[in-house]
OpenMM code with the backbone's topology and positions (N, CA, C; nanometers):
from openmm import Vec3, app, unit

residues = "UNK UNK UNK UNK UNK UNK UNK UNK UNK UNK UNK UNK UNK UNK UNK UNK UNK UNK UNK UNK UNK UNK UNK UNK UNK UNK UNK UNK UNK UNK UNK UNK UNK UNK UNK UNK UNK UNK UNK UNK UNK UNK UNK UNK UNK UNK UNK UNK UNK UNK UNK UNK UNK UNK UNK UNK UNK UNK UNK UNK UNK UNK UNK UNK UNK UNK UNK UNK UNK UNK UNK UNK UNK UNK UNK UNK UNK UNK UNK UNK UNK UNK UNK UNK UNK UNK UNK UNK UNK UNK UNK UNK UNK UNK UNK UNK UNK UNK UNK UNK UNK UNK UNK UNK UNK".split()
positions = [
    Vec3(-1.0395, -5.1930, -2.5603),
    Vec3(-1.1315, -5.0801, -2.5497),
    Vec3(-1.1175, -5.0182, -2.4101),
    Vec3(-1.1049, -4.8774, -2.3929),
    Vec3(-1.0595, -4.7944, -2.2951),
    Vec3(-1.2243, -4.8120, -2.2282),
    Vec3(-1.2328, -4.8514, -2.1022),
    Vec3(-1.3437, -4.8788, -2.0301),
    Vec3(-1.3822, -4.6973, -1.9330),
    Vec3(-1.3016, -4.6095, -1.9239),
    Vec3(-1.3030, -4.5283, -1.8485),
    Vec3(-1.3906, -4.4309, -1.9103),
    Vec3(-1.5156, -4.3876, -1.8415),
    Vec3(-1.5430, -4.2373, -1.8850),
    Vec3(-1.4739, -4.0804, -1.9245),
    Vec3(-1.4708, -4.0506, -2.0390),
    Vec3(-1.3452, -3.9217, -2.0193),
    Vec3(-1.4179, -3.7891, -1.9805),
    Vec3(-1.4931, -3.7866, -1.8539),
    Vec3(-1.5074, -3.6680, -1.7800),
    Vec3(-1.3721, -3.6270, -1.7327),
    Vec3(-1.3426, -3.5131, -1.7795),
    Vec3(-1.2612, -3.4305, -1.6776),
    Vec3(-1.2783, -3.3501, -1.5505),
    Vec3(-1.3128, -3.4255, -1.4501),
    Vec3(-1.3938, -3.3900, -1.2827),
    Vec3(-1.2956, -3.3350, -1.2618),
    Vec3(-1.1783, -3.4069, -1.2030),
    Vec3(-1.0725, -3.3269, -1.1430),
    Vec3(-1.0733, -3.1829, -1.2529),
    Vec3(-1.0163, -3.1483, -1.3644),
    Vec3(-0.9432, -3.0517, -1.4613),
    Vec3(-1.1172, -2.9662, -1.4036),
    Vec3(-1.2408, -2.9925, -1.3857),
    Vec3(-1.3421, -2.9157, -1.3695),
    Vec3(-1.3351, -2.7966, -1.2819),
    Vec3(-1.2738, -2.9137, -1.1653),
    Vec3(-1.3406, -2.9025, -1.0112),
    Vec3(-1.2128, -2.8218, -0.9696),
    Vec3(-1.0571, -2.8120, -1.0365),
    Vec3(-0.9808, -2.7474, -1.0438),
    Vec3(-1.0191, -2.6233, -1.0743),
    Vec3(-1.0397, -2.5936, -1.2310),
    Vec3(-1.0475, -2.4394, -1.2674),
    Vec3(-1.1469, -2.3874, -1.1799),
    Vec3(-1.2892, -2.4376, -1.1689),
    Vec3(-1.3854, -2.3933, -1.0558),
    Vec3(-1.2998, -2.3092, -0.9360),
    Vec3(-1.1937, -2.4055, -0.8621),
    Vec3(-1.1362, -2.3388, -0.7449),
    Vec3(-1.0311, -2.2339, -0.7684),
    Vec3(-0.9935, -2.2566, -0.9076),
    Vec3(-0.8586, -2.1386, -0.9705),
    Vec3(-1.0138, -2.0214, -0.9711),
    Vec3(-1.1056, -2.0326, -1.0300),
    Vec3(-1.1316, -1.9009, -1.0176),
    Vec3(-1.1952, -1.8444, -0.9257),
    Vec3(-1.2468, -1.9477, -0.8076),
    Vec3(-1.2390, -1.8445, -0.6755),
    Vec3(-1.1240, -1.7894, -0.6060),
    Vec3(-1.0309, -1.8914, -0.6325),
    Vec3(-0.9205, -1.7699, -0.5909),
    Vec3(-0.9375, -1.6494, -0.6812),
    Vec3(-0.8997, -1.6239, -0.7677),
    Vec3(-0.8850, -1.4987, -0.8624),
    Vec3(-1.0030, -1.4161, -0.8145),
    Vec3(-1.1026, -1.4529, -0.7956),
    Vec3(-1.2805, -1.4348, -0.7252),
    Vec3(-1.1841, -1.3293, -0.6387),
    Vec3(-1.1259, -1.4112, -0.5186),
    Vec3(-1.0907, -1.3134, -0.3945),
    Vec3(-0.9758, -1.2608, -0.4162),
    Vec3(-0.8835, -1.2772, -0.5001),
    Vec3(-0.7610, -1.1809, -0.5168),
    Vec3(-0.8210, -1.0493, -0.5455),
    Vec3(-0.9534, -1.0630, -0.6906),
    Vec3(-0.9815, -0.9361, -0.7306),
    Vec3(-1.0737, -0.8497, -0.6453),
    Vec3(-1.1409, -0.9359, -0.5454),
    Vec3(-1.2284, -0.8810, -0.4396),
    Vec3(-1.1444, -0.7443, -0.3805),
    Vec3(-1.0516, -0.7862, -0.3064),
    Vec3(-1.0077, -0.7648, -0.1727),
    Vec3(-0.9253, -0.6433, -0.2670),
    Vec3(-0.8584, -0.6459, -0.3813),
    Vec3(-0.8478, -0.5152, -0.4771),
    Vec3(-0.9669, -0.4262, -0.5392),
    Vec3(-1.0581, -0.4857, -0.5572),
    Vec3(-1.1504, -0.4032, -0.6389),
    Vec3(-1.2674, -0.3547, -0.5733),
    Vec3(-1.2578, -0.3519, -0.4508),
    Vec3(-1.4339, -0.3077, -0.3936),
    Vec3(-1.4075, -0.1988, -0.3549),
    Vec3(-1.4547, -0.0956, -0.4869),
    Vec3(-1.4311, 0.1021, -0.4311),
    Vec3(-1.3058, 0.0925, -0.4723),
    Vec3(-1.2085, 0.0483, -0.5670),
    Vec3(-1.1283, 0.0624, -0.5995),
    Vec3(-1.0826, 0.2204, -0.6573),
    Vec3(-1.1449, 0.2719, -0.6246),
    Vec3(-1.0734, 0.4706, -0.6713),
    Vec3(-1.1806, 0.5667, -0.5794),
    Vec3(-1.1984, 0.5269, -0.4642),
    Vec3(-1.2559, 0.6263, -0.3401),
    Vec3(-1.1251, 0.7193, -0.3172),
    Vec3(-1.0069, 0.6430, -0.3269),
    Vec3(-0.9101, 0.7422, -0.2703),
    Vec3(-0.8793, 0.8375, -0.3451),
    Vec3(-0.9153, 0.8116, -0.5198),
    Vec3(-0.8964, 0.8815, -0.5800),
    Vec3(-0.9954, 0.9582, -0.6233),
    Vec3(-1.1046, 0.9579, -0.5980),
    Vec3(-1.2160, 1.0253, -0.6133),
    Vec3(-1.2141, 1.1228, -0.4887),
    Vec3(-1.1632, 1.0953, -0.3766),
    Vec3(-1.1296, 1.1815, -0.2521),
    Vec3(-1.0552, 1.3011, -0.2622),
    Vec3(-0.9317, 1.2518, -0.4154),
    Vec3(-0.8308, 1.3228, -0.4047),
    Vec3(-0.9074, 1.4713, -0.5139),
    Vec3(-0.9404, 1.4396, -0.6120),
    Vec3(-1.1002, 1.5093, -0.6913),
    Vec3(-1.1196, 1.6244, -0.6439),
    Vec3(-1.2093, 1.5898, -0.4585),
    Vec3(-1.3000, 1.6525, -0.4311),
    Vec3(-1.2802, 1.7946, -0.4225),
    Vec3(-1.1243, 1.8717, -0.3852),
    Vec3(-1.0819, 1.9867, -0.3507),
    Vec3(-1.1136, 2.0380, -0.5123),
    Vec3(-1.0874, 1.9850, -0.6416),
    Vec3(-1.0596, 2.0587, -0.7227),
    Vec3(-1.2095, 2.1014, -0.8172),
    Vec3(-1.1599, 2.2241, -0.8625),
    Vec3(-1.2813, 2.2253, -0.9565),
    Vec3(-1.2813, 2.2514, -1.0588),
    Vec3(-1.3378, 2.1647, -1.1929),
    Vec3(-1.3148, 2.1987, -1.3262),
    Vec3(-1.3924, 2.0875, -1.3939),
    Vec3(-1.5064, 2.1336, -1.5163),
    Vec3(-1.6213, 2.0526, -1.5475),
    Vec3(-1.5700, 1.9458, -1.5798),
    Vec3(-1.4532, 1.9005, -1.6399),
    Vec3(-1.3852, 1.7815, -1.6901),
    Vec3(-1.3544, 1.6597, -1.5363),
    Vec3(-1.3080, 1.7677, -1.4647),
    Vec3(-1.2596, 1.6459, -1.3197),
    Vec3(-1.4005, 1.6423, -1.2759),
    Vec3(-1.4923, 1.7240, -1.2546),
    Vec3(-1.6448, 1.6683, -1.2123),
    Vec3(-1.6662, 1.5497, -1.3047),
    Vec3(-1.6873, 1.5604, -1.4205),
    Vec3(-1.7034, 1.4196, -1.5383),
    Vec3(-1.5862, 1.2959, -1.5050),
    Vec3(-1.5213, 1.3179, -1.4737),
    Vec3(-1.3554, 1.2281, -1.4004),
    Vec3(-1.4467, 1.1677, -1.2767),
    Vec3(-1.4464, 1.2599, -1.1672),
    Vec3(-1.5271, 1.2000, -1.0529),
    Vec3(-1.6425, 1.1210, -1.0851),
    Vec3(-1.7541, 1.1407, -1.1425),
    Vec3(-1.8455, 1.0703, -1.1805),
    Vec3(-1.8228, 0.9679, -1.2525),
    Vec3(-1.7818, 0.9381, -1.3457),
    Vec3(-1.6695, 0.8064, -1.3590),
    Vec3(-1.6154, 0.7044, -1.2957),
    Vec3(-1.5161, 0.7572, -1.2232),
    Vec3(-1.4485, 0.6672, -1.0853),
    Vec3(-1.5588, 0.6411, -1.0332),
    Vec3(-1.6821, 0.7491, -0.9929),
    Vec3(-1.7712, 0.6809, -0.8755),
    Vec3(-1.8489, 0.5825, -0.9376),
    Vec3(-1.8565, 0.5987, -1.0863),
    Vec3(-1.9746, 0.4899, -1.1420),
    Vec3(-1.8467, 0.3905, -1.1279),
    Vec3(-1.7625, 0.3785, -1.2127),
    Vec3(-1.6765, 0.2323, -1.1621),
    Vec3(-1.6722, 0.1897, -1.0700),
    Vec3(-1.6400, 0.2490, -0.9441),
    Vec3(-1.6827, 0.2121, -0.7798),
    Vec3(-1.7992, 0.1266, -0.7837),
    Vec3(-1.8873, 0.1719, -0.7752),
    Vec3(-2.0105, 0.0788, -0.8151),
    Vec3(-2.0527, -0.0028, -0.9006),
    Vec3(-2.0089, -0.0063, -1.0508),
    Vec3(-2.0063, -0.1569, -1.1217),
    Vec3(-1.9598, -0.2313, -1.0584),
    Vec3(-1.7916, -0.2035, -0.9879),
    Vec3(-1.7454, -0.3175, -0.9612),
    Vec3(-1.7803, -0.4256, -0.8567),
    Vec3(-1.8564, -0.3738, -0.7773),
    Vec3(-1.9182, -0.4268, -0.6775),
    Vec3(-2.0128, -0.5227, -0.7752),
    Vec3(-2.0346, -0.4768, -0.8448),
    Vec3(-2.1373, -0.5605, -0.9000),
    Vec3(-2.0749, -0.6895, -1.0171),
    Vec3(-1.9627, -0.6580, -1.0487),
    Vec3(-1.8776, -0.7427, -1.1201),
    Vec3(-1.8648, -0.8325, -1.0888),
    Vec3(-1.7891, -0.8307, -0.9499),
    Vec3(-1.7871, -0.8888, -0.8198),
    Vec3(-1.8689, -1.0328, -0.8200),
    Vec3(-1.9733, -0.9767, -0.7653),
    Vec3(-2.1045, -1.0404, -0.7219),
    Vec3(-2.1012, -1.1464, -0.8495),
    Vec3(-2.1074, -1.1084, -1.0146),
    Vec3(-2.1763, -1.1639, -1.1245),
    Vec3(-2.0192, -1.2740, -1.1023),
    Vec3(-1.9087, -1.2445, -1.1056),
    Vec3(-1.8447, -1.3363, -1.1033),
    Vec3(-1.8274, -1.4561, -0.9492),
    Vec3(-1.8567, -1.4390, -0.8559),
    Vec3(-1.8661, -1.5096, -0.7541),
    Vec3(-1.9951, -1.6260, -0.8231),
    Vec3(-2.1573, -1.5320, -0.8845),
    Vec3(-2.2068, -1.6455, -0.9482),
    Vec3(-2.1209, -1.7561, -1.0025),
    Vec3(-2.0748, -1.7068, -1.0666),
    Vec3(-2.0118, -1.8000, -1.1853),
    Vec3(-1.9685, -1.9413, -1.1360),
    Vec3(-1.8452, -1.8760, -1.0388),
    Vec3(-1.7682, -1.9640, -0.9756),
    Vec3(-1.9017, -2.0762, -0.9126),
    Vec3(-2.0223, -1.9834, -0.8126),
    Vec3(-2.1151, -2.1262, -0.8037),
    Vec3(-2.1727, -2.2574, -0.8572),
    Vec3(-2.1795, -2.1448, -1.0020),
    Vec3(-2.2817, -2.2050, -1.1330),
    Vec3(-2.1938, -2.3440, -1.1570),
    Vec3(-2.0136, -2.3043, -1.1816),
    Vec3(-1.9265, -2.4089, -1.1667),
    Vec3(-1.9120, -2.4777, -1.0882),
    Vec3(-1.8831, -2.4896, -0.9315),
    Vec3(-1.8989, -2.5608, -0.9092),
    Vec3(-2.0442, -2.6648, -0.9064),
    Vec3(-2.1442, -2.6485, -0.9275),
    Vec3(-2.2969, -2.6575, -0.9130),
    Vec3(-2.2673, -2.7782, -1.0413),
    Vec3(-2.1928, -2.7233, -1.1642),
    Vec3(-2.2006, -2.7962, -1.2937),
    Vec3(-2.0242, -2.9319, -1.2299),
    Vec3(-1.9760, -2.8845, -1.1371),
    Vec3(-1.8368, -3.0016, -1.1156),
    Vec3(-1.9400, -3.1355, -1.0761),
    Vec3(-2.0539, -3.0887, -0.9433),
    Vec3(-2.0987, -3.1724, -0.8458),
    Vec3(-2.1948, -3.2706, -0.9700),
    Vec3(-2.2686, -3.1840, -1.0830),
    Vec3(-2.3665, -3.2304, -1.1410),
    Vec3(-2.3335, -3.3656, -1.2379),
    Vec3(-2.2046, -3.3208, -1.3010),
    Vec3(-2.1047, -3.4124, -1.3787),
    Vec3(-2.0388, -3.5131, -1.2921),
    Vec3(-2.0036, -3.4825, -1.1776),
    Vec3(-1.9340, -3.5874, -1.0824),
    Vec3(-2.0755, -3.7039, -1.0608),
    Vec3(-2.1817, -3.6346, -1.0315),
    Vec3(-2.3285, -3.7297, -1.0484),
    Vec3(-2.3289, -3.8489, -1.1129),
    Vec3(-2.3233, -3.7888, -1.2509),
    Vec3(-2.3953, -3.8282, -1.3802),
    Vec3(-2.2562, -3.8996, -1.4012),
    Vec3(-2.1217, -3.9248, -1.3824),
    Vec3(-2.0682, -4.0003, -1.4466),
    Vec3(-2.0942, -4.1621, -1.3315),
    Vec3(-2.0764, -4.0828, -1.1619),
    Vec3(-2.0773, -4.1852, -1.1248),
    Vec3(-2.2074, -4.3085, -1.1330),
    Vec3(-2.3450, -4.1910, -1.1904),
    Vec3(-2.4846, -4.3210, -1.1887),
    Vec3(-2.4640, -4.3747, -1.3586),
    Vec3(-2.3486, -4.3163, -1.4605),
    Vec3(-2.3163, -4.3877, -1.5762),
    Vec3(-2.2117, -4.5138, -1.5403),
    Vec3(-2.1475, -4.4819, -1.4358),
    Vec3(-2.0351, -4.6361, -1.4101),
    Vec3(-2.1281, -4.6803, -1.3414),
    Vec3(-2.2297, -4.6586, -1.2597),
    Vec3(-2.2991, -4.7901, -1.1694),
    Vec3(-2.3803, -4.8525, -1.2637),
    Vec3(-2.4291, -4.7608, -1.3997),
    Vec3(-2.5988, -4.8532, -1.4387),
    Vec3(-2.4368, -4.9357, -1.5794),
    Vec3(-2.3730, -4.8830, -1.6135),
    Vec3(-2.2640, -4.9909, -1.6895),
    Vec3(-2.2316, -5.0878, -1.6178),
    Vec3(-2.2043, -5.0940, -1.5110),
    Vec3(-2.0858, -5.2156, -1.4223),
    Vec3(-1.9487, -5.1971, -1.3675),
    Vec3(-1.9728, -5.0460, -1.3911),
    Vec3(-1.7865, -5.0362, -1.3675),
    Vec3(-1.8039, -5.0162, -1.1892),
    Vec3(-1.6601, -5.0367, -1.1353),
    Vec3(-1.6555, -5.0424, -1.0419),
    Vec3(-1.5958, -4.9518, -0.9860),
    Vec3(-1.5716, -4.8822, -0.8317),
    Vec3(-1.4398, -4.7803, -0.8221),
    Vec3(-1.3787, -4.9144, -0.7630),
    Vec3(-1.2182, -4.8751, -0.7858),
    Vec3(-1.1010, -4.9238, -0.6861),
    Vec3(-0.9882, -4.8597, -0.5774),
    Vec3(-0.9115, -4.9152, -0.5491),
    Vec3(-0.8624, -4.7657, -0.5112),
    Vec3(-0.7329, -4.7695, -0.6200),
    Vec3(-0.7215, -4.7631, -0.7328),
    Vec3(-0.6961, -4.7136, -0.8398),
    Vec3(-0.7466, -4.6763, -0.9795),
    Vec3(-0.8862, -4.6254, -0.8890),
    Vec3(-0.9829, -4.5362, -1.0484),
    Vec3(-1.0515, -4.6289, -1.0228),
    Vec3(-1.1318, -4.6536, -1.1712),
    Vec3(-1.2521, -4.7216, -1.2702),
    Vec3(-1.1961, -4.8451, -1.2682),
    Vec3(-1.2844, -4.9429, -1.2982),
    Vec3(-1.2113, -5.0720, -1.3428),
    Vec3(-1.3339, -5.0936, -1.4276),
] * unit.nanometer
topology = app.Topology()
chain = topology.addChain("A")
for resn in residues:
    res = topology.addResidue(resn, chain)
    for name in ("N", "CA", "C"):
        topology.addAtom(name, app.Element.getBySymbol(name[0]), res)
């Protein structure tokens, strides 16, 4: 009988950090991501590129907020790696298992 808990901490505590990277890849691209092009807009005039501009500028501003909802996330995850890393280690202490320095025993 396999004595080991099958939490996947590490595979958790991994994706958690894969998606703060992606967190800041898309940051450092997406905050005001079409000012320049909403800049480029401003000379012209025609009711359709006004509706164009207003657009870009509302996307400008979701994304900031995208942003933000996904940085949660990444917390909420790690918050749920630390909570599971908890709960398995007070399930091997109230069982008997031991750490070694090769895992569970």
């Amino acid at each position: 009988m396999d004595k080991d808990l099958k939490l996947d901490e590490t595979g958790l505590i991994k994706r958690t950090v894969n998606l703060e990277e992606a967190i800041a890849t898309y940051k450092n691209f997406a905050h005001r991501p079409f000012t320049q092009e909403v800049s480029l807009l401003e000379g012209m005039n025609s009711d359709f590129l006004a509706k164009f501009k207003n657009m870009l500028e509302d996307l400008n501003e979701s994304n900031t907020k995208v942003i933000e909802n996904l940085q949660g996330v990444a917390v909420k995850g790690k918050e749920i790696a630390d909570t599971f890393e908890d709960i398995d280690d007070e399930a091997k202490e109230k069982l008997g298992y031991q750490k070694s320095s090769g895992g569970v025993r």
